[in-house]
mmCIF file as gemmi writes it, N, C-alpha and C atoms, coordinates in Angstrom:
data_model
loop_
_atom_site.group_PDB
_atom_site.id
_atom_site.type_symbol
_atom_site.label_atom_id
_atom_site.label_alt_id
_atom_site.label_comp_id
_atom_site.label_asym_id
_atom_site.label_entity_id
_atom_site.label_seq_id
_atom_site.pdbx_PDB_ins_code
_atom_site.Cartn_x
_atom_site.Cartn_y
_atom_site.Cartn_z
_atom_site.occupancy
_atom_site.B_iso_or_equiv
_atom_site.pdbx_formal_charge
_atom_site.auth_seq_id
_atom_site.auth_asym_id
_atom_site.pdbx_PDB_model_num
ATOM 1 N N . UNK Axp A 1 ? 118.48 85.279 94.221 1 0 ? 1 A 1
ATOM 2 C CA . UNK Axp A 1 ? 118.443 84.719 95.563 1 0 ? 1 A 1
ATOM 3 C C . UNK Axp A 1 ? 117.465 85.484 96.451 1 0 ? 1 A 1
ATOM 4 N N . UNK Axp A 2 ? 117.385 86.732 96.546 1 0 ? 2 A 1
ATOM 5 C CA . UNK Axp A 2 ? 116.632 87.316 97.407 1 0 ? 2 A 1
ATOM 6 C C . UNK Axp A 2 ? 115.445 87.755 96.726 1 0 ? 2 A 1
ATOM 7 N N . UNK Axp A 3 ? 115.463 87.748 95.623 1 0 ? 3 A 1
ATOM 8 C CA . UNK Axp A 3 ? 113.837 87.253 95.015 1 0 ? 3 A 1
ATOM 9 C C . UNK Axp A 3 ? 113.18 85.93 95.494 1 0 ? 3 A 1
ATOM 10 N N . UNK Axp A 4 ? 113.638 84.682 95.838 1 0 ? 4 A 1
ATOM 11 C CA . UNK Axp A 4 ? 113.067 83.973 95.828 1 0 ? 4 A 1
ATOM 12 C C . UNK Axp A 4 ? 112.828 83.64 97.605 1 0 ? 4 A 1
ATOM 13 N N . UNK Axp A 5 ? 113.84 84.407 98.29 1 0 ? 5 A 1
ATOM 14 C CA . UNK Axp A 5 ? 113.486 84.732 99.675 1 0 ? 5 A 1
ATOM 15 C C . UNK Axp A 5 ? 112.655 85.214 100.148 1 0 ? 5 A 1
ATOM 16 N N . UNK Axp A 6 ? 112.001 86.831 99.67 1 0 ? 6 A 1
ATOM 17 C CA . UNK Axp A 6 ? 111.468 86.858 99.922 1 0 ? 6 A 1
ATOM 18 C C . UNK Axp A 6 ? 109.739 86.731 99.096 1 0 ? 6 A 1
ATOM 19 N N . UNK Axp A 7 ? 110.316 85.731 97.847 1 0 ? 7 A 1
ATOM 20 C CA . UNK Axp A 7 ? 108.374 85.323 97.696 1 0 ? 7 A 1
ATOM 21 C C . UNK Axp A 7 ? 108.062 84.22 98.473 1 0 ? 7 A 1
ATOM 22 N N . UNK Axp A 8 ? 109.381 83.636 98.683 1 0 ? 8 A 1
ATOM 23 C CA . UNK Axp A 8 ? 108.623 82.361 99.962 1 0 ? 8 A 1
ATOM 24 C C . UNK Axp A 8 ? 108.382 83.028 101.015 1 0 ? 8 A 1
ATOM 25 N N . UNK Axp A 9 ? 109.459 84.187 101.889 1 0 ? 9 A 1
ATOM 26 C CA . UNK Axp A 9 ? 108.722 84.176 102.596 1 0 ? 9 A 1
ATOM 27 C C . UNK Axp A 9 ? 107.228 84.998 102.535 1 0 ? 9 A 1
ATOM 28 N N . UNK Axp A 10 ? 106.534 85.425 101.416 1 0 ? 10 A 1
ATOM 29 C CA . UNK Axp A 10 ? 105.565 85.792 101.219 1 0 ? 10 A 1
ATOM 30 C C . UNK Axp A 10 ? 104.433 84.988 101.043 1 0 ? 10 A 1
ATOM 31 N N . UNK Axp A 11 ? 105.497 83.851 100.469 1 0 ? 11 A 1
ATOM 32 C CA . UNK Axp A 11 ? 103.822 82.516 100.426 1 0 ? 11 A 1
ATOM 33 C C . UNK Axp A 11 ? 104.066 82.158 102.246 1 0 ? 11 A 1
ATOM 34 N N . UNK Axp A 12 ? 104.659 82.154 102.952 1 0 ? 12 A 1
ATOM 35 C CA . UNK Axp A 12 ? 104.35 81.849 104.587 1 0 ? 12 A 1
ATOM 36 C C . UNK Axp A 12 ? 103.777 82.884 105.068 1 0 ? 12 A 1
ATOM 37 N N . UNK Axp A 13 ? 103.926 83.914 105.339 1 0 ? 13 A 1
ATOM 38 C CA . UNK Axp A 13 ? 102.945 85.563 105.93 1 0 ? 13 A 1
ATOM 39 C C . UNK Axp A 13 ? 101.37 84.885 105.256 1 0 ? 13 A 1
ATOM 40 N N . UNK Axp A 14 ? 101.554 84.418 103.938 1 0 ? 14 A 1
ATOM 41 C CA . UNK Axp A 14 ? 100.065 84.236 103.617 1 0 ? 14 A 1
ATOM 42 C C . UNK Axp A 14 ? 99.962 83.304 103.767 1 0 ? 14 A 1
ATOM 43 N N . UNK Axp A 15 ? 100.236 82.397 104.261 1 0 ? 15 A 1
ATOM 44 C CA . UNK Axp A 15 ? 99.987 80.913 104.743 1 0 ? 15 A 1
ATOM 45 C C . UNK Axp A 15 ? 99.005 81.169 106.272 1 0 ? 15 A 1
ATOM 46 N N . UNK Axp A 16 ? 99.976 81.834 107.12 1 0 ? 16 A 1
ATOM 47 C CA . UNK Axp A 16 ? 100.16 82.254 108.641 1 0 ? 16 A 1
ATOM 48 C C . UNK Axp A 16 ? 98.723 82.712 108.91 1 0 ? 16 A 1
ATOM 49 N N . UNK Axp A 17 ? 98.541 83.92 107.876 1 0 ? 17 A 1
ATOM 50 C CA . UNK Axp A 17 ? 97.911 84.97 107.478 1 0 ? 17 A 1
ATOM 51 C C . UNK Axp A 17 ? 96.273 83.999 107.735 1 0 ? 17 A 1
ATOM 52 N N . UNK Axp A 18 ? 96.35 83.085 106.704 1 0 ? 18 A 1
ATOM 53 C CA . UNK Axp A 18 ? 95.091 82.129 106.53 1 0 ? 18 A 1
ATOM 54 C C . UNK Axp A 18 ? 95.253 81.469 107.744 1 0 ? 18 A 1
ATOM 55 N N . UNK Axp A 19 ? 95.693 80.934 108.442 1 0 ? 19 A 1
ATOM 56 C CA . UNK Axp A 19 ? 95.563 79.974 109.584 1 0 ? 19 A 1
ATOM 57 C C . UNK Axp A 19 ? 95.579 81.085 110.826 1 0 ? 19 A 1
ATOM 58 N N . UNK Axp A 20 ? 95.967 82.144 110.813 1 0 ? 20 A 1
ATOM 59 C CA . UNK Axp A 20 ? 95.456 82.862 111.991 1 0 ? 20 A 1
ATOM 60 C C . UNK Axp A 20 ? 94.066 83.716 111.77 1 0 ? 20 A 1
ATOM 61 N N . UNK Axp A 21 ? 93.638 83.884 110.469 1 0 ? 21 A 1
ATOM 62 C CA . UNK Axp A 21 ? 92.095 84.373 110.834 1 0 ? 21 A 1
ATOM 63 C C . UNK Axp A 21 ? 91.264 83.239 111.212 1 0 ? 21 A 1
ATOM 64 N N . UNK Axp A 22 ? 91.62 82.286 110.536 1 0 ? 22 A 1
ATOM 65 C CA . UNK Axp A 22 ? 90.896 80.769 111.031 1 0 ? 22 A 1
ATOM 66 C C . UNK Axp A 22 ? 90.547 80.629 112.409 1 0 ? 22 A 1
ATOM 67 N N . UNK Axp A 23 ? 92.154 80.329 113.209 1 0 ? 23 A 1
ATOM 68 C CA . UNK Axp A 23 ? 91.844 80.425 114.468 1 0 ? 23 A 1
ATOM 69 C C . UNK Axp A 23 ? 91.138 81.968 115.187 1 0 ? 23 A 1
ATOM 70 N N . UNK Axp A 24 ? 91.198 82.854 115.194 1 0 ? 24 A 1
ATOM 71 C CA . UNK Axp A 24 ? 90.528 83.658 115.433 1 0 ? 24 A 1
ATOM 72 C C . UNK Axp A 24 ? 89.117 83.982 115.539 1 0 ? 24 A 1
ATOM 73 N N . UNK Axp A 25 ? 88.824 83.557 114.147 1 0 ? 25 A 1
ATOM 74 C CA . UNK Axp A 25 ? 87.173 83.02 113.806 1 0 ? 25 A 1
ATOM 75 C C . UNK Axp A 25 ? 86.896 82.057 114.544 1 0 ? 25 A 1
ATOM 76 N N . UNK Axp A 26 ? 87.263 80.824 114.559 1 0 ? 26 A 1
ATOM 77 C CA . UNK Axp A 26 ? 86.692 79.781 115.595 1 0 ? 26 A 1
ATOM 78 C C . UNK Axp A 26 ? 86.395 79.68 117.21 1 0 ? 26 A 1
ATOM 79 N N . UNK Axp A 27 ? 88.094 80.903 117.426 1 0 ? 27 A 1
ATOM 80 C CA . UNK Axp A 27 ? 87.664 81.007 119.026 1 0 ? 27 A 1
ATOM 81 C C . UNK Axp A 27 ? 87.19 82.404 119.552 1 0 ? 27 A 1
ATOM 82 N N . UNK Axp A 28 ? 87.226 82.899 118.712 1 0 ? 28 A 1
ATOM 83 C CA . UNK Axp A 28 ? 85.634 84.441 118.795 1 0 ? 28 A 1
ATOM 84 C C . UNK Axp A 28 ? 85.065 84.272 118.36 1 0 ? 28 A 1
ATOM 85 N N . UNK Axp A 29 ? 84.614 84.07 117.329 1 0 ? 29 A 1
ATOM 86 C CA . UNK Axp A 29 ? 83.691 83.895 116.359 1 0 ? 29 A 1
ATOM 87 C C . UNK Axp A 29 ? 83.061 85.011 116.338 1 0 ? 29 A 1
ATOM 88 N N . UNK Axp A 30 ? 84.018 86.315 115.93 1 0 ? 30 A 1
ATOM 89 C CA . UNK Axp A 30 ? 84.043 87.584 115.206 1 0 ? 30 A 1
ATOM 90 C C . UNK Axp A 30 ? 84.473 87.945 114.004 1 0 ? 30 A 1
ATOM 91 N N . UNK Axp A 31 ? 83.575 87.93 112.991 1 0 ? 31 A 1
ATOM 92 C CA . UNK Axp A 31 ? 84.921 87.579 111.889 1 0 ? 31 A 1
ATOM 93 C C . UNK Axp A 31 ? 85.103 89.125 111.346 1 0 ? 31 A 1
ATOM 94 N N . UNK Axp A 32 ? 84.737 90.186 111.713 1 0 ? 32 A 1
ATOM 95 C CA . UNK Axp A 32 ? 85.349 91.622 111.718 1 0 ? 32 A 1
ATOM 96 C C . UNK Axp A 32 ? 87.383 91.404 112.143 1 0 ? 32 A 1
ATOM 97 N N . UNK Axp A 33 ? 87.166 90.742 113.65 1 0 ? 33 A 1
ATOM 98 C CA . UNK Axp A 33 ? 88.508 91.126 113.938 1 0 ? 33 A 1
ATOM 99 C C . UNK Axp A 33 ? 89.223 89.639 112.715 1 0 ? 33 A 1
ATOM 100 N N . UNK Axp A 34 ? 88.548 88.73 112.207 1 0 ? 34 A 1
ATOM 101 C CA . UNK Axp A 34 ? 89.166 87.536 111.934 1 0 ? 34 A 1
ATOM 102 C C . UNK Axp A 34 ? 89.527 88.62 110.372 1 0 ? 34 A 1
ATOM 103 N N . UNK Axp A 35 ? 88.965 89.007 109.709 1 0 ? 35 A 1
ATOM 104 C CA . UNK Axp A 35 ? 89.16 89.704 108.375 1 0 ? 35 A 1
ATOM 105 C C . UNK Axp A 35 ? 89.805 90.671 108.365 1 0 ? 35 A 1
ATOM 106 N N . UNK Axp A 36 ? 90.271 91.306 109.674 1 0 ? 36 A 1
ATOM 107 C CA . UNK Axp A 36 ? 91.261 92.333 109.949 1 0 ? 36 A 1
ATOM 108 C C . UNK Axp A 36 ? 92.819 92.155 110.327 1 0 ? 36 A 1
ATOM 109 N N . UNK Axp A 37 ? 92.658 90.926 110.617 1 0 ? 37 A 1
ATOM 110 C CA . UNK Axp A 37 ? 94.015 90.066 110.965 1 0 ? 37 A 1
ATOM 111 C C . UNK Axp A 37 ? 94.264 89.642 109.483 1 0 ? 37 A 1
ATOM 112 N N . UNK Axp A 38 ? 93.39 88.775 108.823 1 0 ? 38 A 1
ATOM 113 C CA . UNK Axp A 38 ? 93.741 87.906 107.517 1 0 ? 38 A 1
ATOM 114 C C . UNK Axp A 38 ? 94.353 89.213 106.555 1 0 ? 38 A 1
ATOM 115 N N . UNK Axp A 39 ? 93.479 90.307 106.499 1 0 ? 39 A 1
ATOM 116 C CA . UNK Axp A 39 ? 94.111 91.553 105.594 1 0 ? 39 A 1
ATOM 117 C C . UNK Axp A 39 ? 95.172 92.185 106.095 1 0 ? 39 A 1
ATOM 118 N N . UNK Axp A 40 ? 95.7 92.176 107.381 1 0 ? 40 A 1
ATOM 119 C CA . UNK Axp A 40 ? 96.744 92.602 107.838 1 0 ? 40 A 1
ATOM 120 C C . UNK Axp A 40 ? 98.467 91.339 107.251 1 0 ? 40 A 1
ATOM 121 N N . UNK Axp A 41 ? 98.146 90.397 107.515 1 0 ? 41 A 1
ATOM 122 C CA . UNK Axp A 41 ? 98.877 89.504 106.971 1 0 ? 41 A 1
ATOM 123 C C . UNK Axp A 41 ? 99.34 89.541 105.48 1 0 ? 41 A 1
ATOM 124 N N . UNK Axp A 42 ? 97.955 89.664 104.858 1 0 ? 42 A 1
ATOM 125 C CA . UNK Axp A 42 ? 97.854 89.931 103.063 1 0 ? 42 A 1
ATOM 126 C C . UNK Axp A 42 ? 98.868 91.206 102.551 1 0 ? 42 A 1
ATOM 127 N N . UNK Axp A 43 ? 98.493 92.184 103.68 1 0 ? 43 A 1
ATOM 128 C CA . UNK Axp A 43 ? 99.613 93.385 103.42 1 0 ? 43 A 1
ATOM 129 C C . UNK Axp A 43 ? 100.865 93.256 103.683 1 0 ? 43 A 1
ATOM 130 N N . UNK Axp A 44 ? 100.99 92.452 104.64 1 0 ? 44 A 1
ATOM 131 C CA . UNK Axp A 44 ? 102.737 92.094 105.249 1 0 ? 44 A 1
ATOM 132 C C . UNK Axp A 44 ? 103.136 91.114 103.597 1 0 ? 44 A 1
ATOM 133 N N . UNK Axp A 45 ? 102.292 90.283 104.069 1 0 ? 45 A 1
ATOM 134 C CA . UNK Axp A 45 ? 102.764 89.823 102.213 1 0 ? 45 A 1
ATOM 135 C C . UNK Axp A 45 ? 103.107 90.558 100.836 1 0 ? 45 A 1
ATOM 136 N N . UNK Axp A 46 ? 102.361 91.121 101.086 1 0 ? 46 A 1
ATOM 137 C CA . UNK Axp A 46 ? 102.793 92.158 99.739 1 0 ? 46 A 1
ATOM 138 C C . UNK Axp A 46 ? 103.702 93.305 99.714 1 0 ? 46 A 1
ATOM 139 N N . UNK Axp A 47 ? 104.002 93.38 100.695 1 0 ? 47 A 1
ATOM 140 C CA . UNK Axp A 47 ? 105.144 94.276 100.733 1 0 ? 47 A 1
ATOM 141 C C . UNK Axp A 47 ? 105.899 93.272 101.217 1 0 ? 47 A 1
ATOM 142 N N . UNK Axp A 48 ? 106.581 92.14 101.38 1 0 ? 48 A 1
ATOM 143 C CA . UNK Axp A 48 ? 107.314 91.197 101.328 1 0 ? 48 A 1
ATOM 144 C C . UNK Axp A 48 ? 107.613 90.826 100.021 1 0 ? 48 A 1
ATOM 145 N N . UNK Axp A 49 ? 106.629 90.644 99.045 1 0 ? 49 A 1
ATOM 146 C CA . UNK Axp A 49 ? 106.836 90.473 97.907 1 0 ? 49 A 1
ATOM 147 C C . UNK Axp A 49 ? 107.463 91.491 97.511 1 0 ? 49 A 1
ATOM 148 N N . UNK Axp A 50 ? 106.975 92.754 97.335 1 0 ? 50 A 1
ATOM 149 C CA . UNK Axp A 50 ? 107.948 93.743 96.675 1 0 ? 50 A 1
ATOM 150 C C . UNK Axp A 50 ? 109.704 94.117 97.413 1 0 ? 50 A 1
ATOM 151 N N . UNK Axp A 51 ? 110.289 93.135 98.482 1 0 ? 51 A 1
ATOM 152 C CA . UNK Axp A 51 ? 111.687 93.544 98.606 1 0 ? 51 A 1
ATOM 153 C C . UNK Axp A 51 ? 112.624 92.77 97.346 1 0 ? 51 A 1
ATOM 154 N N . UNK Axp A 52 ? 111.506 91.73 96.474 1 0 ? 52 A 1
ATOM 155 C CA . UNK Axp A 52 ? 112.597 91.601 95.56 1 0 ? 52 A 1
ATOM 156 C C . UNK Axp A 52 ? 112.581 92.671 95.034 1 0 ? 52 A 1
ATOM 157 N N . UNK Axp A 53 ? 113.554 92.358 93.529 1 0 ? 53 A 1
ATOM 158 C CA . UNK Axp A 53 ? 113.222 93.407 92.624 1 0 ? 53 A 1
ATOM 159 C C . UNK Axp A 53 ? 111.632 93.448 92.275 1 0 ? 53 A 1
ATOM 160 N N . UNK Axp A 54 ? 111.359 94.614 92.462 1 0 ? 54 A 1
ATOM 161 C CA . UNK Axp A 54 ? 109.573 95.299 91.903 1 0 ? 54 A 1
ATOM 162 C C . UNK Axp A 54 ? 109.55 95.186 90.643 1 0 ? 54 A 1
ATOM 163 N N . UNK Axp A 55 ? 108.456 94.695 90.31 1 0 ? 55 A 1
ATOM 164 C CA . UNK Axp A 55 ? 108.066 95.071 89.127 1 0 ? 55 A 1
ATOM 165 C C . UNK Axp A 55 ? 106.683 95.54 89.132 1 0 ? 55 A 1
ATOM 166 N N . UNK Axp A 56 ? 105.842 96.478 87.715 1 0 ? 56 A 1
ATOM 167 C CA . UNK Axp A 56 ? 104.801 96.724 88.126 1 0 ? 56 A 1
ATOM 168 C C . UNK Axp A 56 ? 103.989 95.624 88.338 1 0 ? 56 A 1
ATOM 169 N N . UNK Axp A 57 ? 103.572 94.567 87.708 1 0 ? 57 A 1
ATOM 170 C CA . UNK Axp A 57 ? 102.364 93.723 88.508 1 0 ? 57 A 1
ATOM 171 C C . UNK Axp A 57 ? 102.343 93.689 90.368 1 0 ? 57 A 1
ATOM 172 N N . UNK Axp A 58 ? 103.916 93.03 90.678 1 0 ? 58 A 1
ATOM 173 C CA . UNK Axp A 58 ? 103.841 93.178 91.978 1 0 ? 58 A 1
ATOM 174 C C . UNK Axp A 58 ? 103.76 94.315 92.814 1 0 ? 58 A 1
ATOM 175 N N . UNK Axp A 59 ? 103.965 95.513 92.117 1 0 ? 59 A 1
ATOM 176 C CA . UNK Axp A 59 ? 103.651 97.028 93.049 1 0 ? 59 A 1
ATOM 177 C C . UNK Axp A 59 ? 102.19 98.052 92.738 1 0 ? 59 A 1
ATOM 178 N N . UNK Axp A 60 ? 101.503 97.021 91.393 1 0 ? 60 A 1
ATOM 179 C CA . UNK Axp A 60 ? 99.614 97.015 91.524 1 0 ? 60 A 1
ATOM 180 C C . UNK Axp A 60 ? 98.948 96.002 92.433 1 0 ? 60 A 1
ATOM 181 N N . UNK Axp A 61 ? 100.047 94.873 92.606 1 0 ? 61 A 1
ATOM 182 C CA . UNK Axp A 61 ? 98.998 93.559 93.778 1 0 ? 61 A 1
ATOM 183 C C . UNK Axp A 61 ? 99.265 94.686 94.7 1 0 ? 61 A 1
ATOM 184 N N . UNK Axp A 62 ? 100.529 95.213 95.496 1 0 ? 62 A 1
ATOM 185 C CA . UNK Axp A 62 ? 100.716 95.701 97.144 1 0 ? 62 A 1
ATOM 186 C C . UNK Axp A 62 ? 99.776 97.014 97.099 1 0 ? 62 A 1
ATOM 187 N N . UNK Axp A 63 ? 99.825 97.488 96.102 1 0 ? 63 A 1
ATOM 188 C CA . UNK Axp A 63 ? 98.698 98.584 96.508 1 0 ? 63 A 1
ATOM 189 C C . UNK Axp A 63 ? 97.277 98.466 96.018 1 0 ? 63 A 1
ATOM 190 N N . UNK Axp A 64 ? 97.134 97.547 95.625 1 0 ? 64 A 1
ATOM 191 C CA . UNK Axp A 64 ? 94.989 97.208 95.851 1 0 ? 64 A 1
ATOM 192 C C . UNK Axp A 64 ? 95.518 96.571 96.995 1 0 ? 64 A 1
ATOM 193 N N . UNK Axp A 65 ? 95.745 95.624 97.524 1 0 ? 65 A 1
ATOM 194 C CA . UNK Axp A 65 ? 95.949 95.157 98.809 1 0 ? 65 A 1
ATOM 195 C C . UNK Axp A 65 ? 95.986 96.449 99.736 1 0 ? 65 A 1
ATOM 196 N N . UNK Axp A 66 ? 96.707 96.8 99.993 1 0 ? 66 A 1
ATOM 197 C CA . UNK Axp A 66 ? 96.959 98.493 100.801 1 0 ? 66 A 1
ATOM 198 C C . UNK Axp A 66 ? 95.446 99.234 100.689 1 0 ? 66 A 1
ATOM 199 N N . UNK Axp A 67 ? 95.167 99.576 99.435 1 0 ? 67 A 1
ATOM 200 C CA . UNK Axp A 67 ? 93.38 99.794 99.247 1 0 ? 67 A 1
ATOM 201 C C . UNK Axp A 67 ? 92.534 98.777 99.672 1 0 ? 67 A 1
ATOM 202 N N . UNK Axp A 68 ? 92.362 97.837 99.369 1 0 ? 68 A 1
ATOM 203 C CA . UNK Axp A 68 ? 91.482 96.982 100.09 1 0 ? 68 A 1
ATOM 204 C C . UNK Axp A 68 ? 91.504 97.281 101.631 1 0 ? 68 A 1
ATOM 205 N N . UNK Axp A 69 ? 92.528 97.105 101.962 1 0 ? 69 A 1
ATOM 206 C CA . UNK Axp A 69 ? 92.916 97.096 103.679 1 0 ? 69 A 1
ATOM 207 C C . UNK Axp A 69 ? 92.498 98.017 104.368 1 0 ? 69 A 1
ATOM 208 N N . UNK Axp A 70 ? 92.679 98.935 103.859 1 0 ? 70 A 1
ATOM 209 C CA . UNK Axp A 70 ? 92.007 100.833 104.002 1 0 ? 70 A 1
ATOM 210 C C . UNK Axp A 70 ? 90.658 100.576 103.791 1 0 ? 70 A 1
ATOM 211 N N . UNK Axp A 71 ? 90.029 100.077 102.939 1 0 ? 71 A 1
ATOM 212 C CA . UNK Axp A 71 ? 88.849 100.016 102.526 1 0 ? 71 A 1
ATOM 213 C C . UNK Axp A 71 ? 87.846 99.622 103.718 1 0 ? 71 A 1
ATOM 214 N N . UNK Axp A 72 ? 88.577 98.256 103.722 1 0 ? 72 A 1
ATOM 215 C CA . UNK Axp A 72 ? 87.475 97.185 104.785 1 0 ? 72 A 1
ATOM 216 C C . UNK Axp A 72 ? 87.988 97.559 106.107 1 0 ? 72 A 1
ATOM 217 N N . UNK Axp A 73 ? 89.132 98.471 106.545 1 0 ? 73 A 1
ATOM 218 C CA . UNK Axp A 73 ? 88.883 98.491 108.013 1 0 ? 73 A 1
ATOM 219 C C . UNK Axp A 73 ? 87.903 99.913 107.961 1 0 ? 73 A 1
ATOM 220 N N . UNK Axp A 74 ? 88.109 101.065 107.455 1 0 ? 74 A 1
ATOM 221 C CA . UNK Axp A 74 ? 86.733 102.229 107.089 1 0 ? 74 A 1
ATOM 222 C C . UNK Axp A 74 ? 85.227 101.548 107.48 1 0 ? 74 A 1
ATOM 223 N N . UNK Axp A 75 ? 85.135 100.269 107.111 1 0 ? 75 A 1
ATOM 224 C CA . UNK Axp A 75 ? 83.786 100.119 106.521 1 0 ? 75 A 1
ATOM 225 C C . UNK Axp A 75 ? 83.733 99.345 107.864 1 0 ? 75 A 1
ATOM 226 N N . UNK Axp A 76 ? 84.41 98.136 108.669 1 0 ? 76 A 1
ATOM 227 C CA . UNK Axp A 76 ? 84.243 97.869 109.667 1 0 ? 76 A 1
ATOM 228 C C . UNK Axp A 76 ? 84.149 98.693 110.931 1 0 ? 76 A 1
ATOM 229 N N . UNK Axp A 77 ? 84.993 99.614 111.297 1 0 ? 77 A 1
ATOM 230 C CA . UNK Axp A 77 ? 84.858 100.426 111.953 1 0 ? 77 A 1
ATOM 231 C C . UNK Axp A 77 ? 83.548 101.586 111.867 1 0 ? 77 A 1
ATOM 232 N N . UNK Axp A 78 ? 83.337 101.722 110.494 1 0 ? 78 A 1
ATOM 233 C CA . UNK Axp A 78 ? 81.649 102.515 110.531 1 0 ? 78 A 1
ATOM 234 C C . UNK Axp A 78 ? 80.56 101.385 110.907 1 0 ? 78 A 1
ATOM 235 N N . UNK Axp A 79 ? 80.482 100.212 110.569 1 0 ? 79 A 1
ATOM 236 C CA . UNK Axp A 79 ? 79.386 99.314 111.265 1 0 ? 79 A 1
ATOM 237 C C . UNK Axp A 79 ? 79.92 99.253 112.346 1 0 ? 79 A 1
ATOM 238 N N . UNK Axp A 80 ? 80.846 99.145 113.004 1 0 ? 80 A 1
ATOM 239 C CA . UNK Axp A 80 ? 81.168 99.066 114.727 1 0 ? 80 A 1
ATOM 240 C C . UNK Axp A 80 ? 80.416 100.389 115.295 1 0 ? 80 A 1
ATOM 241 N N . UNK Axp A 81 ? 80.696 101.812 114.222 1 0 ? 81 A 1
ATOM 242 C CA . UNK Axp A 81 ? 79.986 103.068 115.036 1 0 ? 81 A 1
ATOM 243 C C . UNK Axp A 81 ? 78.2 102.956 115.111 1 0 ? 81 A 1
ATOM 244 N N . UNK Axp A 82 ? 77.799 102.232 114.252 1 0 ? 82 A 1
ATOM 245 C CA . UNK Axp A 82 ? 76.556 102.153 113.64 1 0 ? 82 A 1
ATOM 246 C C . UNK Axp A 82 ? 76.13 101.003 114.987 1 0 ? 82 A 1
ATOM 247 N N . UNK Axp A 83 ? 76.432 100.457 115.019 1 0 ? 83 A 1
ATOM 248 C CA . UNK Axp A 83 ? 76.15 99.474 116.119 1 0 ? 83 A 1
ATOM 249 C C . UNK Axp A 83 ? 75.863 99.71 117.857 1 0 ? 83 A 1
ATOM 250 N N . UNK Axp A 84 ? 76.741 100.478 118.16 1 0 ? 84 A 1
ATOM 251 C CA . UNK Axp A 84 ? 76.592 101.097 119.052 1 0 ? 84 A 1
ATOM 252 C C . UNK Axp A 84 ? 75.724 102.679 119.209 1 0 ? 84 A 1
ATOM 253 N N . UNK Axp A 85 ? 75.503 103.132 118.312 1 0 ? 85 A 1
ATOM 254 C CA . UNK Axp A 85 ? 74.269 104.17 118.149 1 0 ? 85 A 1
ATOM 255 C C . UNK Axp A 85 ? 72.837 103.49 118.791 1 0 ? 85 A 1
């Protein structure tokens, strides 16, 4: 039961997830903050996924996700410093 609670609610965070960088992108049309929202969502998902029972596939998706997330805000935030130089 609560496996399947929370992978749905993990397919909605990533549903949400996709329809709020969307809107974001369309009405800034920044897609730094739009890819920082969509990866923020992706992470709420994946650690949503792991309150079922874990297994390893699902606790290698939440942490490349977690790395990715780390990754691309590093790299956005150094072109934000680079920009303003």
């Amino acid at each position: 039961m609560i496996s399947t609670v929370s992978r749905d609610a993990a397919l909605i965070v990533t549903a949400a997830g996709l329809i709020v960088a969307a809107v974001a992108l369309a009405r800034t049309r920044r897609a730094p903050l739009a890819l920082a929202l969509l990866l923020d969502f992706f992470t709420a998902a994946a650690l949503l996924y792991l309150a079922a029972p874990p297994t390893w596939p699902a606790l290698g998706a939440a942490a490349l996700t977690i790395v990715i997330r780390q990754l691309a805000s590093h790299a956005l935030t150094a072109a934000r410093a680079a920009r303003h130089r």
